[in-house]
C-alpha positions as CSV (number, residue, x, y, z in Angstrom):
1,X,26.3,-35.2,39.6
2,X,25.4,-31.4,38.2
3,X,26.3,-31.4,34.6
4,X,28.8,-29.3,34.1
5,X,27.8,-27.4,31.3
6,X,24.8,-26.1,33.4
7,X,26.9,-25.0,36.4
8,X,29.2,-23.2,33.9
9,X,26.0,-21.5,32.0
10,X,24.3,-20.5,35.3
11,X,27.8,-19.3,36.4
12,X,28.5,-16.7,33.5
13,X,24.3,-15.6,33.7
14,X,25.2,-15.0,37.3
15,X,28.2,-13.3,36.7
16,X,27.0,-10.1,34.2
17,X,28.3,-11.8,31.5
18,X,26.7,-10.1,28.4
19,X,27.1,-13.2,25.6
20,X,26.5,-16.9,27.0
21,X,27.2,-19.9,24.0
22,X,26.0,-17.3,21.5
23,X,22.8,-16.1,23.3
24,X,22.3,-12.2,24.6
25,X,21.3,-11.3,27.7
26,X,19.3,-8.2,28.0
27,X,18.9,-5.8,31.1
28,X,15.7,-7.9,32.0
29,X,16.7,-11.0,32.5
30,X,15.8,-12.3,29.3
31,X,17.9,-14.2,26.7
32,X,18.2,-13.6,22.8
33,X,18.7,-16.3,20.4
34,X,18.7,-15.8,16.4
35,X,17.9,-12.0,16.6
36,X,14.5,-12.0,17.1
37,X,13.8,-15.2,19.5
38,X,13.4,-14.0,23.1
39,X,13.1,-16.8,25.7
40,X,13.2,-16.6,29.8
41,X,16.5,-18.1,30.9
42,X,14.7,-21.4,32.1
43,X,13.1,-21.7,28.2
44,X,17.0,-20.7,26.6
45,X,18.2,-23.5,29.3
46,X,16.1,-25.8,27.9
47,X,17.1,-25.3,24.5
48,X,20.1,-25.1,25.1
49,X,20.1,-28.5,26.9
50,X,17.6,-30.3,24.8
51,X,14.4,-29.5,25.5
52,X,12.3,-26.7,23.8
53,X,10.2,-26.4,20.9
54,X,9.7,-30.4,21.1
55,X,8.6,-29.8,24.7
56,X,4.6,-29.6,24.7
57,X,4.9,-27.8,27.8
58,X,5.7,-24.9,25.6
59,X,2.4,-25.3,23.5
60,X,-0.6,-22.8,23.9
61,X,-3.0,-24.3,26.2
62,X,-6.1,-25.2,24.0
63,X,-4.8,-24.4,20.5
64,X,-5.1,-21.0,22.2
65,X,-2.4,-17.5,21.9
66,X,-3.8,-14.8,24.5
67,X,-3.0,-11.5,23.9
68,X,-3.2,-7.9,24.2
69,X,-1.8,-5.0,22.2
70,X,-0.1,-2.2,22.8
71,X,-2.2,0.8,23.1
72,X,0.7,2.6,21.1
73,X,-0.4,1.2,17.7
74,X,-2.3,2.7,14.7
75,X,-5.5,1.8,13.6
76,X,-4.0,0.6,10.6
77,X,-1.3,-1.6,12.4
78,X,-4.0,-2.8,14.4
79,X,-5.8,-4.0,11.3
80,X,-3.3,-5.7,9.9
81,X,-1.9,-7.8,12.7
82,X,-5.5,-8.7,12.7
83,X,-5.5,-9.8,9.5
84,X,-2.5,-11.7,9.8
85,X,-3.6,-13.5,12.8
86,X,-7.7,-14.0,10.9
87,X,-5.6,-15.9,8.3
88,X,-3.5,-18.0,10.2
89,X,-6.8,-19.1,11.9
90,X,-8.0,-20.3,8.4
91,X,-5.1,-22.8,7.7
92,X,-4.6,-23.9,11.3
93,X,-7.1,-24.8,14.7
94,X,-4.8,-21.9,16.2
95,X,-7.3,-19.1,18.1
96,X,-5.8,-16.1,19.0
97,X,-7.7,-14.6,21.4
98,X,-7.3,-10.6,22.7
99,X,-8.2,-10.3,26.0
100,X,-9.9,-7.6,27.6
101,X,-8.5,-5.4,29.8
102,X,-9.7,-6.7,33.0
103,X,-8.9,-10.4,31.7
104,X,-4.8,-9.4,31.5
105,X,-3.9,-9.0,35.0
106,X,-5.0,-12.9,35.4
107,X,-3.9,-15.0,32.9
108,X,-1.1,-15.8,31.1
109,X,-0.4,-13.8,27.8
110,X,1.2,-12.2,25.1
111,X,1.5,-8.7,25.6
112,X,2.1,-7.5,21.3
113,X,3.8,-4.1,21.8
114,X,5.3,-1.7,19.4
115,X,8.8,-0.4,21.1
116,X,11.1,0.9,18.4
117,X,13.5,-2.4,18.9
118,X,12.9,-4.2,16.0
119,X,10.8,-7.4,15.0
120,X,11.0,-10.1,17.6
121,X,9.3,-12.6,19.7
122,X,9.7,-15.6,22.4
123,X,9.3,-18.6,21.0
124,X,6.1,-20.8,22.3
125,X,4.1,-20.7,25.4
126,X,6.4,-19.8,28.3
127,X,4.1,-20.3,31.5
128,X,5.1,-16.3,32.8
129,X,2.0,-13.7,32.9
130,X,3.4,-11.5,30.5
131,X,5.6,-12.5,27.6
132,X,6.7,-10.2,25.2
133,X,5.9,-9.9,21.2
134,X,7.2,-6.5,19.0
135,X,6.8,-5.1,16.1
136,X,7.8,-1.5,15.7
137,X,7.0,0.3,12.4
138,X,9.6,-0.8,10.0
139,X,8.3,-4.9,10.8
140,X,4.7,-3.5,9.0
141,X,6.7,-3.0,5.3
142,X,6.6,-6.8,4.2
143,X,3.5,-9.4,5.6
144,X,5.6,-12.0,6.1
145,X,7.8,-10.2,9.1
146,X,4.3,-10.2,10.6
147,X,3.7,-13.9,10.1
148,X,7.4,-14.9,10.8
149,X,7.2,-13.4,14.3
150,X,3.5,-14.3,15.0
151,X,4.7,-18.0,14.1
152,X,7.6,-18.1,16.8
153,X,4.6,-16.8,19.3
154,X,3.2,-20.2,18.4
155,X,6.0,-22.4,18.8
156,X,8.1,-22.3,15.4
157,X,12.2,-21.5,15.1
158,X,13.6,-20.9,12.7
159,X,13.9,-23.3,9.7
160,X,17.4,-23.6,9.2
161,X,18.2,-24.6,12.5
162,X,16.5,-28.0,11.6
163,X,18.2,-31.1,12.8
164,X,18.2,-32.1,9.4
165,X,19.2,-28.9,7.8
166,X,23.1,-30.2,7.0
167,X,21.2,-32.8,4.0
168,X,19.1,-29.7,2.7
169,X,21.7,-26.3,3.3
170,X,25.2,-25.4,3.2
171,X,26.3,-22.9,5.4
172,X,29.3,-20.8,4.3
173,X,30.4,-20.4,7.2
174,X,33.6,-17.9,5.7
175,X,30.7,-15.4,4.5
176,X,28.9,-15.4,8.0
177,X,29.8,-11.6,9.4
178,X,31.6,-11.6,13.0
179,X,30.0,-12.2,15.7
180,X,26.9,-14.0,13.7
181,X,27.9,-17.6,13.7
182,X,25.2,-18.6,16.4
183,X,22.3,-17.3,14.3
184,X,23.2,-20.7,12.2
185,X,23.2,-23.3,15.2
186,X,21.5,-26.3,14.4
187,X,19.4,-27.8,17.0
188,X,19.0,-31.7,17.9
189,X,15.5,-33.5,17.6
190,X,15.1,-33.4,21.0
191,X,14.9,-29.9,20.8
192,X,13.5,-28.9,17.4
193,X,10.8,-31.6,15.9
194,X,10.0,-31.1,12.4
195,X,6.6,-32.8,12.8
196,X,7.1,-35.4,10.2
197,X,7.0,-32.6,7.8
198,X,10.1,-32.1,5.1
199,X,12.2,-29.4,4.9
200,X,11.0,-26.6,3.6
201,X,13.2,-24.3,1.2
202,X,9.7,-21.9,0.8
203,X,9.3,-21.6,4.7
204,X,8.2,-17.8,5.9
205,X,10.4,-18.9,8.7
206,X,13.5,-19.7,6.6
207,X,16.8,-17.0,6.2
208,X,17.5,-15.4,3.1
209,X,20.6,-17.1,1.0
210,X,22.2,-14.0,2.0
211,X,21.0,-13.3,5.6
212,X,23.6,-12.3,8.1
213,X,26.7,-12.0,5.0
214,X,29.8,-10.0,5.7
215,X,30.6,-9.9,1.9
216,X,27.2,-9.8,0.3
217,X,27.8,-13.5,-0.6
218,X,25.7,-16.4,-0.3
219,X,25.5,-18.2,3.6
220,X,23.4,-20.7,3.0
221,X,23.5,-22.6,-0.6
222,X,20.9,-25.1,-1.1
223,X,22.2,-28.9,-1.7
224,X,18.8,-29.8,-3.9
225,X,17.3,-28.4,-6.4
226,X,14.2,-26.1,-5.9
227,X,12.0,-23.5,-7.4
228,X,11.5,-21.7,-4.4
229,X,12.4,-18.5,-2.9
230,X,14.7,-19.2,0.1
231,X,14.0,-16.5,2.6
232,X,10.5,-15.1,1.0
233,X,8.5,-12.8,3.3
234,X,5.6,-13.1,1.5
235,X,3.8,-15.8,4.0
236,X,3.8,-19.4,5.3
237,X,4.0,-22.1,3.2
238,X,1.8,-25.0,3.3
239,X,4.3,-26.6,5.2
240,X,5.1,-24.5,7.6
241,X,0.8,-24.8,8.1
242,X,1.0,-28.5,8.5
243,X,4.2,-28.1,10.8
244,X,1.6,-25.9,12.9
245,X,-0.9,-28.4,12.7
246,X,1.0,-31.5,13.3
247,X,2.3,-29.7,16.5
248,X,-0.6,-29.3,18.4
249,X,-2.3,-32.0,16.8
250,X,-5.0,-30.1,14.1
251,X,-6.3,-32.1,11.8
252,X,-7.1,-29.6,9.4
253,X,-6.4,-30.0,6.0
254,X,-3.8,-27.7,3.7
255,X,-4.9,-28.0,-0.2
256,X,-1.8,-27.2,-2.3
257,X,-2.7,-23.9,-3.2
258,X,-0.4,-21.7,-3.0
259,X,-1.2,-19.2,-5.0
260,X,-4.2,-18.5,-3.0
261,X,-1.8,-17.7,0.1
262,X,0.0,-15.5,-2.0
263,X,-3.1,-14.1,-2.7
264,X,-4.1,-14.0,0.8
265,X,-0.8,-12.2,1.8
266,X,-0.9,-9.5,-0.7
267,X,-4.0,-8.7,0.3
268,X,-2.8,-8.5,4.1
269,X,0.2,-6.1,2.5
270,X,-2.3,-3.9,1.0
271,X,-2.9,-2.6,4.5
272,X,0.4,-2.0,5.5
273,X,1.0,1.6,6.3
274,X,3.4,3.2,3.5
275,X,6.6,4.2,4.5
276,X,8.9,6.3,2.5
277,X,11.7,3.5,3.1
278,X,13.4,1.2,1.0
279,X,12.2,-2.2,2.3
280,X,14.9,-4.7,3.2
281,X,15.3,-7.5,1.0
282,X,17.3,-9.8,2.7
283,X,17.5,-11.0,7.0
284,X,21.0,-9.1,7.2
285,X,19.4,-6.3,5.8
286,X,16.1,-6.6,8.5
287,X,18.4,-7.2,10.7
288,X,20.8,-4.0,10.3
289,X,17.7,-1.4,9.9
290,X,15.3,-2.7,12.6
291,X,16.8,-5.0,15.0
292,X,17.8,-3.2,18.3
293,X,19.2,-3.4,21.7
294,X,18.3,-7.0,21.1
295,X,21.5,-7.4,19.3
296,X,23.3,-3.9,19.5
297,X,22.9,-1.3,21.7
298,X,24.8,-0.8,24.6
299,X,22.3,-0.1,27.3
300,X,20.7,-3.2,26.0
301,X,24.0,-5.6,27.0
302,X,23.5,-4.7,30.9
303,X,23.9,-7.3,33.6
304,X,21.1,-9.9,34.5
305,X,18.5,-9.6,37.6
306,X,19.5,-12.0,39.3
307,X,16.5,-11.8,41.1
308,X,14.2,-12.2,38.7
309,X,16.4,-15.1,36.7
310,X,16.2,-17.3,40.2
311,X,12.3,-16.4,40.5
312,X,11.8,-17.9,36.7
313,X,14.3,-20.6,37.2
314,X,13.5,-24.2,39.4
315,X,14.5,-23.9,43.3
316,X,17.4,-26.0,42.6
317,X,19.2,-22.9,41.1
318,X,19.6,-20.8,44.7
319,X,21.4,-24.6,45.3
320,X,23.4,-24.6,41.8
321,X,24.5,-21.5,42.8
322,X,26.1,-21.9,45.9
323,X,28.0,-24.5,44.3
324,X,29.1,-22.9,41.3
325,X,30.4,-19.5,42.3
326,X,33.5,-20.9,43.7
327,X,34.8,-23.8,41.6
328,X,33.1,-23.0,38.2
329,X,34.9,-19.5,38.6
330,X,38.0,-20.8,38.9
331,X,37.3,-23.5,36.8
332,X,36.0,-20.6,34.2
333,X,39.2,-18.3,34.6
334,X,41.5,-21.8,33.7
335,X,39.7,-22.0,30.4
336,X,39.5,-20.9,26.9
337,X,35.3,-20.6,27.2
């Protein structure tokens, strides 16, 4: 029997609806999750019905992230996403490698582009020809926005979505701002495998205590004591290295040294462009400045192609369907979904 759940999510997708269990769906086809997580409705199915970053289906082939850039950025953009990318190779067996321009029409990639839509990426290898990674020029103003994004291209969410998160964090759930709530969803092992790596308070990839606050009051409260920074953009942890590493199965070694990766990040910020700017200090605030029709505009909340969501999704769904457009509608209209 056709889970239910499914027939009811393929429904609303197939219906225009613009919000599906907390997930966007843009004028492409594609579905937002957490902001800045863009997946292809068959990935955001997955996750959403336990299978995703746990999948190794979703891992880059051969340790390696193909890619080309934009040919809108700077040189100096240019040299820092570089450096960004040069350093992650250091701590991890991760290659990214840019192909050349007769190379892209070929193989699967990640096309890194600099729309003015905010900081945002899918999340792991998603098997199409072109997925999509942005940065426009607000995400240059702190290294770790470049990291943070570059690390969901390789497979990461976001750390407080952990399975385990509920023994580490609080969520205040009265100081989330409307509308937010699903940026906080917790995901199930099946979905989201920490690698037999502890949680990590220090993570590049972990909100702010603040992030996404309707009062300016904390949303997430840590449970144990700790010394770091919750929410730091500076870089990646050790940790969030040996999560890397432990996923596709790297044996590299990650000395305790943190202060060289602070080191190593301030020295990727020193070629960040200036900007005249305040720089945002907290996810909400990211989020408000830079983040885009992703979450906000309008034009952005237009209906699915349905063509293009039943090319990407497994020949059953011409089947599912057929069989959900009559009962799951009424079914739908009976309920308080």
């Amino acid at each position: 029997m056709v889970n239910l759940k499914i027939l009811i999510l393929l429904h609303l997708i197939l219906s225009d609806c613009k919000v599906v269990f907390g997930a966007i769906i843009t004028r492409d086809g594609l579905v937002v999750l957490d902001g800045d997580m863009v997946m292809t409705p068959k990935a955001a199915t997955d996750l959403l019905f336990r299978a995703g970053r746990a999948d190794r289906k979703y891992l880059w082939q051969n340790s390696q992230v193909l890619y080309t850039f934009d040919k809108d950025f700077t040189v100096s953009q240019i040299h820092t996403l570089r450096a960004v990318m040069d350093d992650i190779e250091r701590h991890t067996c991760i290659i990214f490698r840019e192909l050349k321009s007769d190379e892209g029409t070929g193989q699967n990639h990640a096309l890194i582009k600099t729309d003015e839509d905010g900081c945002w990426s899918f999340v792991g290898y998603q098997q199409i020809q072109q997925q999509l990674t942005n940065f426009n020029s607000k995400c240059f103003k702190k290294p770790g926005t470049i990291y943070h994004e570059l690390l969901h291209l390789i497979g990461l969410f976001h750390m407080q979505s952990s399975n385990d998160r509920d023994d580490f964090v609080k969520v205040v759930w009265d100081n989330v701002k409307d509308g937010m709530a699903q940026n906080f969803e917790k995901y199930d092992l099946a979905t989201s495998s920490n690698y037999d790596i502890p949680y990590d308070y220090g993570s590049v990839m972990h909100y702010s205590q603040k992030a996404f606050s309707k009062n300016k009051n904390y949303t997430i409260v840590p449970l144990q004591e700790t010394t770091k920074k919750i929410g730091q953009r500076d870089g990646p942890s050790n940790d969030d290295y040996r999560r890397i590493n432990n996923m596709y199965g790297c044996k590299k070694e990650i000395n305790n040294k943190l202060a060289n990766q602070i080191e190593t990040a301030t020295s990727v910020s020193e070629t960040i462009e200036k900007t005249t700017d305040e720089a945002s200090d907290t996810d909400l605030e990211i989020y408000n400045s830079v983040s885009s029709p992703l979450a906000k505009s309008s034009e952005f909340h237009t209906s699915v192609n349905r063509k293009k969501f039943l090319k990407g999704f497994p020949k059953m769904a011409q089947k599912l369907h057929d069989l959900i457009i009559s009962p799951a509608e009424k079914l739908y209209k009976k309920s308080s979904i």
